[in-house]
N, C-alpha and C positions, 0 to 999 in steps of 0.2 A: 504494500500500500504506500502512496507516495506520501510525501509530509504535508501537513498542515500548518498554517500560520495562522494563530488564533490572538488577538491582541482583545484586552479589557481596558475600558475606558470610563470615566464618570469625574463628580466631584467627589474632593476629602470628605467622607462619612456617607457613601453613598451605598457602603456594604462590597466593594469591591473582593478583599480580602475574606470575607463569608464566600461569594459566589466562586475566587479563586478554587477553594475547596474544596467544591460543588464541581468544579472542571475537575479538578485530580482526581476524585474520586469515581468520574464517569469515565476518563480515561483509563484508569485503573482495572476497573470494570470490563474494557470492552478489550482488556491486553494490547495498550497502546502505545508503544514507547515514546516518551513525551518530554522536553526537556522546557525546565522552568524559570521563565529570568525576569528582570524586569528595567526598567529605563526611568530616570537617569541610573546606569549601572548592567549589571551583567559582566564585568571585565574588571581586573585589578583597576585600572585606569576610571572606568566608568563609577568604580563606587566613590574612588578622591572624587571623583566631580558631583556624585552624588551630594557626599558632605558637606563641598563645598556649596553647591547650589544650595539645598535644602537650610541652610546654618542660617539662623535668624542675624548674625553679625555679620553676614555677609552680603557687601555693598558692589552693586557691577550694574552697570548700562546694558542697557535693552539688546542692543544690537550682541553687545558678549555674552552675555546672561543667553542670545538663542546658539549662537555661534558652539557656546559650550553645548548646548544641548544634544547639537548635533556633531562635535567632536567624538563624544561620549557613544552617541550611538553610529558614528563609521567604526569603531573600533568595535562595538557591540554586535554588527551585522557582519564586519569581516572577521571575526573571531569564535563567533558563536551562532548565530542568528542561522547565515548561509549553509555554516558547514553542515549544522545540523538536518537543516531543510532536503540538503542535496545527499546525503546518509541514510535519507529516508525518516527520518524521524519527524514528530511534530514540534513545535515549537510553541509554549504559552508567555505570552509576554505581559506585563502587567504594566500598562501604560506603551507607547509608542508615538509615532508621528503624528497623531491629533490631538494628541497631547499640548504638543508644539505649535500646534494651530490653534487650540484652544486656549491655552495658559499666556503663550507671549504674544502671540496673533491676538485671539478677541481680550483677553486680559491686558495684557499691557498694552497691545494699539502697534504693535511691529505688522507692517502694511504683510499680507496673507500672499501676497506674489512676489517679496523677498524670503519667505519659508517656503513657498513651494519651487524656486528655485533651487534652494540647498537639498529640498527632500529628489529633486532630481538627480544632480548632482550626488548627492551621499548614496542614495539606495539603489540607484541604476535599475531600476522599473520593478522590486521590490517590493509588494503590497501584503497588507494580512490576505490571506483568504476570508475571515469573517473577523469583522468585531464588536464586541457586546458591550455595549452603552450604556452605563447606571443611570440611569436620569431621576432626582432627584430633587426637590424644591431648596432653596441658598438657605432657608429658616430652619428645615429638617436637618440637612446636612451640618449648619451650623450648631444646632443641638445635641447633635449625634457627637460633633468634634470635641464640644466641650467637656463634655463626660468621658473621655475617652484618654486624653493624650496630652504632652507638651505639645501645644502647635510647631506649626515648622516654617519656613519663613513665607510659601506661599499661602498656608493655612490660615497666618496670621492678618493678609487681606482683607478690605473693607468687603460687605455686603453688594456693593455693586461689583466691585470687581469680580465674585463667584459668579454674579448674576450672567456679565460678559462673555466669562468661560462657559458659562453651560450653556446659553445660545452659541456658541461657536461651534461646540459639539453638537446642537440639536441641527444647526444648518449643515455640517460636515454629514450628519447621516439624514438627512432628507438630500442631499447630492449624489449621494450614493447609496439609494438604498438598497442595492445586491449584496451589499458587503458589510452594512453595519443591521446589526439586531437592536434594538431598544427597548429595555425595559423599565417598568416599573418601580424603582428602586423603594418606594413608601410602601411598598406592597411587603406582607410577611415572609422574611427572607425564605420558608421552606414552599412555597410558590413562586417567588423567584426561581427557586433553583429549578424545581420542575420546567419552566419555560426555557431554559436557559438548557439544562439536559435535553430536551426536547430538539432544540436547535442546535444542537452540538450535531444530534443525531444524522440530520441531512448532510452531514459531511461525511458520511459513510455509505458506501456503495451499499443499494438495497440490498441484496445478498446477505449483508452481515449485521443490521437495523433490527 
């Protein structure tokens, strides 16, 4: 069976990490060999910049702040991402390039055709096969965050700025709706996971569904 590129997407508290889960344990199930990473990160490289992005003391311009983004993930797709893909294996990523659309594009205002630029140039026609969308209200999510965690320094964003991001995402999968799923995310996460198992399923040749 050939590999799959499965990428998850949403805002902070939207349950990403419950639905993660929810994939492992469907692919698990259906004997899938599966390799798990996530962005910023996947690579020694990719996690410093992790740190570095995510660190609430850290101060950087729009335009570097995306540049790193995409550093992190050429090293992430020519060291892991690819290899795995062309190995056969599937690949789950936990955030990816709409991310980058979403967070620096509609969040911070970095014009969306100097990222789709880079995501040309870095990924070299490169796309998930599906990805699954938390969609989630800025009030919910923001609820969820706070009972949860030290924020991080995108977390710690005003209310409008989530509001930004998550129209960025909801216009990236109404553009493409072949490829992205969208759910629910207010919805009780063990119905989430149903829909989301559900849809994982069509990526498997009838035969073995």
């Amino acid at each position: 069976m050939a590999g799959r590129f499965i990428t998850l997407e949403g805002l902070d508290g939207a349950g990403k990490s419950t639905q993660l889960a929810a994939v492992r344990d469907w692919l698990a199930g259906h004997e899938i060999d599966a390799l798990f990473t996530r962005e910023p990160g996947g690579t020694p490289l990719g996690e410093k910049l992790r740190e570095l992005l995510l660190s609430p003391d850290t101060e950087v311009g729009l335009d570097t702040e995306t540049l790193l983004m995409f550093a992190a993930r050429q090293e992430h797709i020519n060291r892991v991402i690819r290899p795995a893909l062309e190995s056969g294996r599937w690949v789950v990523c936990d955030r990816f390039t709409d991310a980058t659309f979403a967070y620096q594009g509609g969040g911070r205002g970095v014009p969306f055709e100097r990222i789709a630029i880079l995501e040309s140039w870095v990924q070299q026609g490169l796309s998930p096969d599906l990805t699954l969308l938390f969609d989630l209200s800025t009030e919910i999510a923001a609820a969820r965050m706070a009972l949860s965690r030290e924020l991080d320094r995108f977390e710690r964003e005003a209310r409008d700025f989530h509001e930004r991001v998550r129209q960025a995402y909801l216009a990236r999968a109404a553009g493409e709706p072949q490829r992205f799923a969208v759910f629910d995310a207010s919805q009780p996460p063990d119905a989430v996971r149903a829909a989301v198992q559900a849809r994982l399923a069509e990526l498997l040749p009838e035969a073995v569904r």
